[in-house]
N, C-alpha and C positions, 0 to 999 in steps of 0.2 A: 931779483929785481929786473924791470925789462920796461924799455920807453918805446910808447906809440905815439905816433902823428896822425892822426883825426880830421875827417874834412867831412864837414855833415850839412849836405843840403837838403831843400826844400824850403816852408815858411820857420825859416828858425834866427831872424832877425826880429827886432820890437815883438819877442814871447816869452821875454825873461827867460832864456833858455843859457844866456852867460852863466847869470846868478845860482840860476839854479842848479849849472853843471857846476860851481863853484860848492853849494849847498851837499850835492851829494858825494861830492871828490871830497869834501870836507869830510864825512859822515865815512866814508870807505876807507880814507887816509888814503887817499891817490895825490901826490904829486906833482904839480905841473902849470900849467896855464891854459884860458879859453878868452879868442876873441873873435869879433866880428871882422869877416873881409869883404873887399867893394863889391862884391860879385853876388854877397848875397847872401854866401855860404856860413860856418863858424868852424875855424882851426882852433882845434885845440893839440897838445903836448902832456902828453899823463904817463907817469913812471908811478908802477909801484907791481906787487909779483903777478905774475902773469893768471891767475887763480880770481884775485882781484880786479885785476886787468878786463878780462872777459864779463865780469857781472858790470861795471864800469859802459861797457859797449853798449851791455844789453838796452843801458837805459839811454846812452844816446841814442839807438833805434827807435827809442820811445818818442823821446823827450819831455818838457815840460807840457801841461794841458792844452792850452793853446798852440802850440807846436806843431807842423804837419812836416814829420822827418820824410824822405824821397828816399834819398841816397845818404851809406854813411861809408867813405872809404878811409881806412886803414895800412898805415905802412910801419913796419918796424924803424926806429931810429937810437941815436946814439944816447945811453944814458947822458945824463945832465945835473945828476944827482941835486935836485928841487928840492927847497926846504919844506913850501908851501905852496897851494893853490891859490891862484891869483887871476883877477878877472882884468885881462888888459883894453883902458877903455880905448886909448889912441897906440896908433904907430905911426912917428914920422918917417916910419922909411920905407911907407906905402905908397 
């Protein structure tokens, strides 16, 4: 098991690109959380084996159809052991 932190810019706000990282994190059994931040970008938090992990990435480099991914940076972080994938609409502590 192994947890990445995801920062995936370009047009990847209003492209269903939450939902649908949620769709396919669902469908891989990945882990974690995805949300929008002010700046534009989407963080996501996704645990699950690093085999998995990897095809995972490949499609945020994708993304959803309407999508135009730029940039998608990647850092190791601390398991969190996630039950479930979960789309976070707000943060109040943004």
């Amino acid at each position: 098991m192994k947890h990445i932190n995801i920062k995936v810019t370009g047009k990847v706000q209003g492209v269903f690109f939450r939902a649908s990282t949620k769709a396919v994190a669902d469908q891989m059994g990945v882990k974690g959380w995805v949300k929008n931040q002010k700046d534009g970008s989407v963080y996501i938090e996704a645990e699950a084996s690093e085999t998995i992990l990897g095809l995972f990435l490949d499609w945020c480099k994708e993304g959803p159809e309407k999508s135009v991914v730029e940039n998608v940076e990647v850092a190791d972080g601390e398991i969190k052991n996630y039950r479930n994938f979960e789309v976070i609409k707000k943060n109040l502590l943004w």
